[in-house]
C-alpha positions in Angstrom: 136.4 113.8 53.1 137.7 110.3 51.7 138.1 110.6 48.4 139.9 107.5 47.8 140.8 103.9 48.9 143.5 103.4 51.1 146.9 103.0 48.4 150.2 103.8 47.9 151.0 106.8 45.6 153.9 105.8 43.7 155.6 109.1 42.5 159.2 108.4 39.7 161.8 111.1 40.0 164.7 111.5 37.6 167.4 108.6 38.3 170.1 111.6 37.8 169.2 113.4 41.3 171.4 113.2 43.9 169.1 114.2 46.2 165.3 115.6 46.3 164.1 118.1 48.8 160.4 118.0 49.6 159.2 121.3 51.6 155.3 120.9 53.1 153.4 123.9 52.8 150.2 124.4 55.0 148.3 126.7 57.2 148.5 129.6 54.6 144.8 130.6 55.9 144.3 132.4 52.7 142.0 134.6 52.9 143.0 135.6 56.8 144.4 139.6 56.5 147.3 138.3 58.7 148.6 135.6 56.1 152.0 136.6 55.3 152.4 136.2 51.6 155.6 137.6 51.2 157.1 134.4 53.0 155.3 132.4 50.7 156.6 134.0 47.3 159.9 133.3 48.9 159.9 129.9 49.3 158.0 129.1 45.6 160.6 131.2 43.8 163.6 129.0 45.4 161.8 125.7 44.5 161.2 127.7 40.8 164.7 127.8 40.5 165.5 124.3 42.1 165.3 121.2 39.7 165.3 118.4 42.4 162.6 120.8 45.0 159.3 119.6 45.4 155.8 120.8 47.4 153.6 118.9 50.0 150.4 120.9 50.3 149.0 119.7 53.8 146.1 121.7 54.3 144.6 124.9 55.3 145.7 126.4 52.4 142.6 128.4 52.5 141.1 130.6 55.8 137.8 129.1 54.4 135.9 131.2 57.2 131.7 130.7 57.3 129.5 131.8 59.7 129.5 128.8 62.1 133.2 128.7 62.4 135.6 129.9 65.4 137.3 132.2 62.3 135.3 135.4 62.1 133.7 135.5 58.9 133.0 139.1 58.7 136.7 139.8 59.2 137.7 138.1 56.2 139.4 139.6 52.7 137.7 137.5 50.7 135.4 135.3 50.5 136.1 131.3 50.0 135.7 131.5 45.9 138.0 134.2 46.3 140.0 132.0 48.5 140.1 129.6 46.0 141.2 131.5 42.7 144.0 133.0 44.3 145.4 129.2 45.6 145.3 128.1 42.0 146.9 131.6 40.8 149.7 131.2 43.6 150.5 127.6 42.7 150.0 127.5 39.1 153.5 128.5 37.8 155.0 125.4 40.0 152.0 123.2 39.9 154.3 120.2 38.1 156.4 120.1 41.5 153.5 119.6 43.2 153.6 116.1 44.4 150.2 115.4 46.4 147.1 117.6 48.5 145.3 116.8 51.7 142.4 119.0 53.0 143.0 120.6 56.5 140.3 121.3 59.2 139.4 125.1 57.8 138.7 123.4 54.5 136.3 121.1 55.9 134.0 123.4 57.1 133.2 124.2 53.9 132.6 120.3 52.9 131.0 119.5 56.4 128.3 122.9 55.4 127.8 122.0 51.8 129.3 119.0 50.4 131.7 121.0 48.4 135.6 119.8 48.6 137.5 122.9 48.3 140.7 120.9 47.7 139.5 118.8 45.4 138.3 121.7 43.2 141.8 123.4 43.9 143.7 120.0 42.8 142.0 119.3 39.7 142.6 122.9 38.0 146.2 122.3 39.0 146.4 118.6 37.7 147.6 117.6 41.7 146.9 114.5 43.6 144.4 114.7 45.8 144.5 112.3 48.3 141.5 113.4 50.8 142.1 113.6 54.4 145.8 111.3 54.0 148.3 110.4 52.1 150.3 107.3 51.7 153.3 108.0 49.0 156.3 106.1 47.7 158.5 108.6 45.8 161.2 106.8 43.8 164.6 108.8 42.3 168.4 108.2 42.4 170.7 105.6 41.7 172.2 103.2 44.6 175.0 101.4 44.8 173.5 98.6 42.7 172.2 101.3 40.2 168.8 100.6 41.5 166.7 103.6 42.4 166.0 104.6 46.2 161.9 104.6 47.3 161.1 106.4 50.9 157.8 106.0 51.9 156.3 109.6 53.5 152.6 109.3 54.9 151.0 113.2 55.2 147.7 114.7 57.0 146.6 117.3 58.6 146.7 116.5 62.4 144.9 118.1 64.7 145.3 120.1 68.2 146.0 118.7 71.8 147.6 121.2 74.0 149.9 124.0 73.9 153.3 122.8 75.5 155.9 122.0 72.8 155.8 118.3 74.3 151.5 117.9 73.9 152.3 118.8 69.8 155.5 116.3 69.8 153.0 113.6 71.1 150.5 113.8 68.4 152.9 114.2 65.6 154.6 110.9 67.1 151.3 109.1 67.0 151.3 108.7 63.5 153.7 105.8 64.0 150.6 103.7 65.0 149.1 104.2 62.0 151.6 102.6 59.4 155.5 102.1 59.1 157.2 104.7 57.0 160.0 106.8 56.6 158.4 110.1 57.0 155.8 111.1 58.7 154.4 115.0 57.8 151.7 116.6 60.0 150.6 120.2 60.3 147.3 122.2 62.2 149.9 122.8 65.4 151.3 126.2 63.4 154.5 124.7 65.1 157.5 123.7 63.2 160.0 121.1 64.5 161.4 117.4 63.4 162.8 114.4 65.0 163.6 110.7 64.8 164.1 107.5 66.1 164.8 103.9 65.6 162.1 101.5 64.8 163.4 97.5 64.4 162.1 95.0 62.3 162.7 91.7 62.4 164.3 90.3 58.9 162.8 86.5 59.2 164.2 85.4 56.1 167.9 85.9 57.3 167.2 86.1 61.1 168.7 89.3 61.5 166.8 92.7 63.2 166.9 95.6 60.8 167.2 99.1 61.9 164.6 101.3 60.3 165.2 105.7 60.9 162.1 107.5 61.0 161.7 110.7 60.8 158.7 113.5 62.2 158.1 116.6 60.5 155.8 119.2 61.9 155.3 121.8 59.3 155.0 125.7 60.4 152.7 128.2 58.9 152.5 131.3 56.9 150.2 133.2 59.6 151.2 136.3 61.3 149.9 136.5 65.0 146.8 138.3 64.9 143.0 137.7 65.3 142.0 134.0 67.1 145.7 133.3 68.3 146.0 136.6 69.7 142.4 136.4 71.3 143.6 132.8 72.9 147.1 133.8 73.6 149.1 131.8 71.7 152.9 132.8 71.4 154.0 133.8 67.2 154.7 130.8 65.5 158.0 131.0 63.1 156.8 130.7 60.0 157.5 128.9 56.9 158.3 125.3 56.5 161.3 123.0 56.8 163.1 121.8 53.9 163.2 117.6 54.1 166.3 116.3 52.1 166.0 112.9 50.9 169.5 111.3 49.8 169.7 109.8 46.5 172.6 107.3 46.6 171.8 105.9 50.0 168.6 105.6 52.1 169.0 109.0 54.5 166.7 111.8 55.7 167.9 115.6 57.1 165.3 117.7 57.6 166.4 122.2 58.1 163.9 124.0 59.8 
């Protein structure tokens, strides 16, 4: 499901913000009786009523069940053009704070069956970027010290299992690092929400000095109520919802509440 080349996404926010929050919504499973909408309507009438809030959609926004898929089909509450008219009805009042899409693993059944990108259909009614299976974005906003704006770099996907322990999903979501440098990185799939950082150091040739670079990991939760396959595997209830990334906008800084 690579939709594009390989490029930065520049994204220009107002110069007047102080600061930008940036919340990454995934693993709705529309569609799934066990989504918990109510949760959801929560968190899109606060960024309604927030100027400076923004929405990472990072996949599995739909249950996207079919008939050769772990998810059973026949236990579904609607079926996936269902699925897909209510995602564009639930987004459509904030679709402008929408800054970018990626397709999960549930969506790419569909795609892998037919050809059909679920996402992509999703993004264009909404006017989103759709970036495929990753995304690589440069959002821009604030003033500096020099009056300059700031620019953090986030790069966004999916992700995928490996193991159940807290540690196994801290692993996977820290392997994005080998990937490419950046400020944030967002991952999802795990149903588990947590963040962290560390230190990366960079070598500044030019004036022989090493610069200190904070990155931070973002694991983004889910909007599924235990039920159905986790309950069948035995997986633990995941708290649900997603954490709220704040991005300073006078000096280069990342907090992230969950």
């Amino acid at each position: 499901m690579e939709k594009a080349k390989t490029k930065l996404h520049e994204v220009n926010l107002s110069q007047e913000f102080d600061c930008v929050y940036l919340l990454p919504i995934s693993d709705l499973h529309i569609g799934d009786k066990h989504c918990n909408f109510d949760k959801l309507y929560r968190y899109l009438d606060w960024v309604k009523q927030t100027p400076n809030a923004y929405l990472l959609l990072n996949g599995d926004i739909l249950n996207a069940g079919i008939k050769m898929s772990v998810t059973n089909v026949y236990d579904e509450e609607m079926n996936p053009n269902e699925q897909i008219k209510l995602a564009v009805k639930l987004f459509e009042p904030v679709k402008d704070r929408i800054l970018a899409m990626v397709a999960g693993n549930h969506e790419r059944r569909i795609y892998r069956e037919t050809g059909v990108d679920v996402v992509e259909i999703i993004a264009n009614q909404l006017g989103v970027y759709y970036a495929g299976d990753e995304a690589f974005l440069k959002i821009r906003f604030g003033k500096n010290e020099h009056g300059k704006p700031l620019a953090y770099v986030i790069y966004m996907t999916h992700g995928w299992g490996g193991g159940r322990t807290a540690g196994s999903k801290v692993n996977n979501l820290q392997k994005l690092s080998e990937i490419v440098l950046a400020d944030i990185y967002i991952a999802s799939h795990t149903h588990f929400m947590t963040a962290h950082q560390d230190v990366y150091l960079v070598p500044d040739k030019q004036n022989n000095n090493i610069m200190k670079i904070k990155r931070t990991y973002v694991s983004s939760g889910a909007f599924l109520e235990r039920g159905g396959y986790a309950a069948q595997k035995g997986y633990p209830p995941a708290k649900l919802g997603s954490p709220r990334i704040r991005l300073d906008g006078k000096k280069k800084d990342v907090h992230v509440s969950i």
